[in-house]
N, C-alpha and C positions, 0 to 999 in steps of 0.2 A: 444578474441581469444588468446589459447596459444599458445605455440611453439609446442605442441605433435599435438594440432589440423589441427594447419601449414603440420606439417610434416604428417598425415594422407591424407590430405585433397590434397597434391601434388604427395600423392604415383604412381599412373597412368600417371602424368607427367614424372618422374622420380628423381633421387637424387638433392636435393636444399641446398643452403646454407640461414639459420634463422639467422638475427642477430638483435639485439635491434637498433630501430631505431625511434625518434620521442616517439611518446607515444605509442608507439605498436611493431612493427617489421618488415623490408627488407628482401624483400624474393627473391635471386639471383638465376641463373644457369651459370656455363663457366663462373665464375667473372663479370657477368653483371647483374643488379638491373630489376627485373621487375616486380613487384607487391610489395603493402604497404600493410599491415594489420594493421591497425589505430581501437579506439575507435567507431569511426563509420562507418567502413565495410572495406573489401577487396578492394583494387584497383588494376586493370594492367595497366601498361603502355598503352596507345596507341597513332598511328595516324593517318593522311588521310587517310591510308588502312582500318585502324579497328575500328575507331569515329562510320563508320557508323552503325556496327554491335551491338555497344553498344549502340546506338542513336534508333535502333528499339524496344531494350527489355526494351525502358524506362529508361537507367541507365542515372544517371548526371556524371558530373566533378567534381574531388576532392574539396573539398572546405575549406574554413578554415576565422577563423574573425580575425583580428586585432581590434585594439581599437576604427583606423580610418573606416574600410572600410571590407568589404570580399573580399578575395581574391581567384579567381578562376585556378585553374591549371588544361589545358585541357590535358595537356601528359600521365595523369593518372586519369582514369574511373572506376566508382565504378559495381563492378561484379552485374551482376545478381542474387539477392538471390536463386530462382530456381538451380542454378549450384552446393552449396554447400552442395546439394542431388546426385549430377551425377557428379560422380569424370572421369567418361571415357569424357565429355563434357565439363567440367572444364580445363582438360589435353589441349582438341585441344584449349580451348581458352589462357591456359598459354603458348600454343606453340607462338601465334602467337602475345601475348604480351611481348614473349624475342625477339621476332623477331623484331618487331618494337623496342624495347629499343637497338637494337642489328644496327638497321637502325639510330634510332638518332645517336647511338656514332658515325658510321660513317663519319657523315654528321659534326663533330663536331671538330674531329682530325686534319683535315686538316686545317683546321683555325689555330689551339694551333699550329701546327709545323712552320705555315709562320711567324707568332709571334715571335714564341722563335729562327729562323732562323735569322730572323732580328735584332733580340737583341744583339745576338752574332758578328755579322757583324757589325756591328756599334761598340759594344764593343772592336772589333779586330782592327779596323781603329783608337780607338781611342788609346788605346795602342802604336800604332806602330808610332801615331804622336807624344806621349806622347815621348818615345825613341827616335826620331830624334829631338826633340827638347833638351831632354837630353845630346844627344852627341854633337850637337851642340855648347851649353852653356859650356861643358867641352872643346872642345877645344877652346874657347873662353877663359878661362879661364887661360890656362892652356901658353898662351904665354905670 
């Protein structure tokens, strides 16, 4: 798949951002990621809501080999061949694979913020003892 194809094949969806990614190409809307176009097919994001829709037309889980083991990635499901004939049917399914990509970030943000909340909070405390023992040792010093 090229990037012209990309870009035909999402027309019905609406305007996407294409960019090189992997061995193929990241195909985003509103700066969020939701389908791969890889060597061996289309993927969209999905999950618990849309597993099952892809689980009926037959499609598997991305998948990919290491040296050791394969390794399966279920948040992205390989499209239905059938769809890359019906771009109006294609459209609702990439709707609803930004939506769930749109649903993971969610669920993901909140986590990074108590993280990096806490980091700084501790960094500030140590700072501030860092300083009192500074001034401390100066006027210690200084008699």
């Amino acid at each position: 798949m090229d990037r012209d194809f990309l870009s035909d094949l999402f027309t019905d969806f609406g305007p996407v951002t294409i960019r090189r990614m992997f061995s193929g190409f990241g195909v985003s809307a509103d700066d969020t990621n939701f389908a791969l176009a890889l060597r061996s097919g289309l993927y969209f994001r999905a999950d618990e809501q849309t597993i099952p829709r892809f689980e009926a037309e037959g499609s598997k889980p991305f998948q990919y080999q290491t040296r050791a083991r394969t390794v399966t990635v279920n948040s992205y499901w390989q499209l239905p061949a059938r769809l890359l004939d019906d771009s109006e049917e294609l459209a609702e399914w990439a709707r609803a694979a930004l939506a769930a990509a749109q649903r993971a970030a969610l669920r993901k943000r909140p986590k990074a913020k108590k993280a990096a909340t806490k980091k700084k909070v501790v960094a500030k405390k140590q700072k501030t003892r860092n300083r009192r023992v500074g001034k401390a040792k100066r006027a210690h010093r200084s008699r």
